[in-house]
C-alpha positions, 0 to 999 in steps of 0.5 A, spaced: 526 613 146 520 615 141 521 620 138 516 625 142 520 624 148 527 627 145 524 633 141 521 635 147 527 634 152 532 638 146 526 644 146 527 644 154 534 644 154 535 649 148 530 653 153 524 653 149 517 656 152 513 649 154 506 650 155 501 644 157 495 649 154 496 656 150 492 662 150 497 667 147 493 674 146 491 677 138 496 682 136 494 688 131 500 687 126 500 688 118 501 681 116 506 680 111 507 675 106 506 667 108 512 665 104 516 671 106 514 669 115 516 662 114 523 663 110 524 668 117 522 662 122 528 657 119 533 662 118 532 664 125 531 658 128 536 655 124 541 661 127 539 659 134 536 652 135 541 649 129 540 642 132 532 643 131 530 637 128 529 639 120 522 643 118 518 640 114 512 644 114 510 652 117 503 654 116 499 658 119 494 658 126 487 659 128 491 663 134 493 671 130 501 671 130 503 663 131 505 659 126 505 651 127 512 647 126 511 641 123 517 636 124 514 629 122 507 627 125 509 632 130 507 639 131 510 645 136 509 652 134 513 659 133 511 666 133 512 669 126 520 671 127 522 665 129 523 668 137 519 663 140 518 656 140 512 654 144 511 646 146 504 644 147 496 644 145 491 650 142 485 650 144 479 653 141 476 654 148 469 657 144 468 649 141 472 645 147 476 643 141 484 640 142 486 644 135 493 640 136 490 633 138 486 633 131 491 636 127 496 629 130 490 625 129 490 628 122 498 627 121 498 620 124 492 617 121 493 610 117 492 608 109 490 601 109 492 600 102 499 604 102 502 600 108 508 596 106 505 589 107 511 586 104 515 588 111 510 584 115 509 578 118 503 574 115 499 568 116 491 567 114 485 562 115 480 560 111 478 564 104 483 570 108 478 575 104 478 580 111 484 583 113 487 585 119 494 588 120 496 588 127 503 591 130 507 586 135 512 586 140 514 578 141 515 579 148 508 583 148 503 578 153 497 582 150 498 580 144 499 573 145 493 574 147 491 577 140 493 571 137 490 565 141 483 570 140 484 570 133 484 563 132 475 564 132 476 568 127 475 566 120 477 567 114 482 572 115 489 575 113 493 578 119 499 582 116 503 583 124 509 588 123 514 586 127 516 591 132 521 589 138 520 596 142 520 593 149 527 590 150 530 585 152 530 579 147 525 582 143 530 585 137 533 577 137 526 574 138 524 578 132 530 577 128 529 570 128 521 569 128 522 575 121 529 569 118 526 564 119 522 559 112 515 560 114 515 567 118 508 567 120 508 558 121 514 561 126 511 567 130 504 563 131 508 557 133 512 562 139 506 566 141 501 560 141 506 555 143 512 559 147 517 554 141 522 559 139 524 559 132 531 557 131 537 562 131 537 567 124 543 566 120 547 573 121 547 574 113 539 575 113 536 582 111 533 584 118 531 591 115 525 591 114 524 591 123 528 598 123 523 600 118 517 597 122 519 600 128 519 608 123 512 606 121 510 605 127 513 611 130 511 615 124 504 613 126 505 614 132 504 607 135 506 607 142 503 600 145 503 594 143 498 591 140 495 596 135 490 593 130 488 597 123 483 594 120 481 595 112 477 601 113 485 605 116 481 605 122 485 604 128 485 600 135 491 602 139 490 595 145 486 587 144 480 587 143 476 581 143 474 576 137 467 578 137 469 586 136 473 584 131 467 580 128 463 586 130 467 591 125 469 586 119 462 585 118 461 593 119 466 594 114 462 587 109 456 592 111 459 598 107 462 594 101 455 593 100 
């Protein structure tokens, strides 16, 4: 279950106010101290909510009187006493603008250069100067698809974090594909040629798939596949090797 999924049934079991579009009118008050509201806001939903997962973060709105609630890379929002939870997405109607969706946008985004490349799968061809990370299921069609497309593309590295997200035997598939001596000989050879990878031996650190599947819930990847490109710039589906030619010689572009 992603993790949006469950904060929002827990928010509607807990008998939450659940709004698709919000449009709350401005109220005239003293303001007092932001520090002051936010202590407010946790010590009263933690009396009323005590299974609220933990705050990370309470900071002001656009909107007079509402406070946004940050619980990881999702947001939902409360009045300043910590009364009412609100589930759903602010809009600014003056500039047709979904103030939620650009601050998730935000909380979510990619930073190529911090993304722990340890924990991926990897392969390369050619001078392997172009860098590509890609997240996969191995039981994911498309991106079977992915990996015979990318066979045209030269000089490449492709970092793949494993994430065994469509069930059946995905996890075990994984596992073996992620144990094996050469994991990225391992993965191409079953999503190119359909050979499974011989069996994992139960002793071999699989911690790096729990922590792939974090990564991608925490950067809200909800298919597969899902590439990121050097730039943290992300496509969430295939795209075909002319496109990837298309953005890696933008991004040599940029490089100068």
């Amino acid at each position: 279950m992603s993790p949006v999924r469950s904060l929002s049934r827990f928010l509607l079991a807990a008998g939450a106010l659940c709004l698709s579009h919000l449009a709350l009118a401005s109220v005239a008050l003293a303001a007092p101290d932001d520090a002051a509201v936010a202590a407010t806001i946790r010590t009263n939903l933690a009396k009323q909510l005590p299974n609220l997962p933990k705050i990370d973060e309470i900071t002001k709105t656009p909107v007079p009187g509402l406070w946004e609630l940050r619980i990881g890379s999702q947001v939902i929002y409360s009045d300043s006493a910590g009364k009412f939870v609100i589930e759903g997405e602010i809009i600014d109607a003056a500039k047709h603008v979904n103030l939620t969706k650009e601050r998730v946008d935000k909380l979510t985004a990619f930073d190529f250069a911090r993304l722990p490349l340890k924990d991926a799968v990897v392969w390369k061809r050619g001078t392997g100067a172009r860098k590509l990370v890609v997240f996969a299921d191995p039981n994911c069609g498309y991106c079977k698809k992915l990996e015979r497309d990318l066979n045209s593309v030269p000089d490449i590295t492709v970092y793949t974090f494993l994430v065994p997200i469509l069930g059946g035997d995905s996890p075990q598939k994984a596992r073996d594909i992620w144990c094996s001596k050469d994991s990225g000989k391992a993965w191409r050879t079953w999503m190119i040629d359909g050979t499974p990878p011989a069996t994992a031996s139960a002793k071999c650190d699989i911690s790096a798939l729990s922590r792939n599947v974090a990564l991608g819930e925490k950067h809200a990847v909800t298919g597969t596949p899902a590439l990121v490109f050097e730039d943290s710039a992300r496509v969430p589906g295939i795209i075909s090797p002319e496109e990837i030619e298309k953005k890696f010689a933008e991004l040599s572009r940029r490089k100068g």
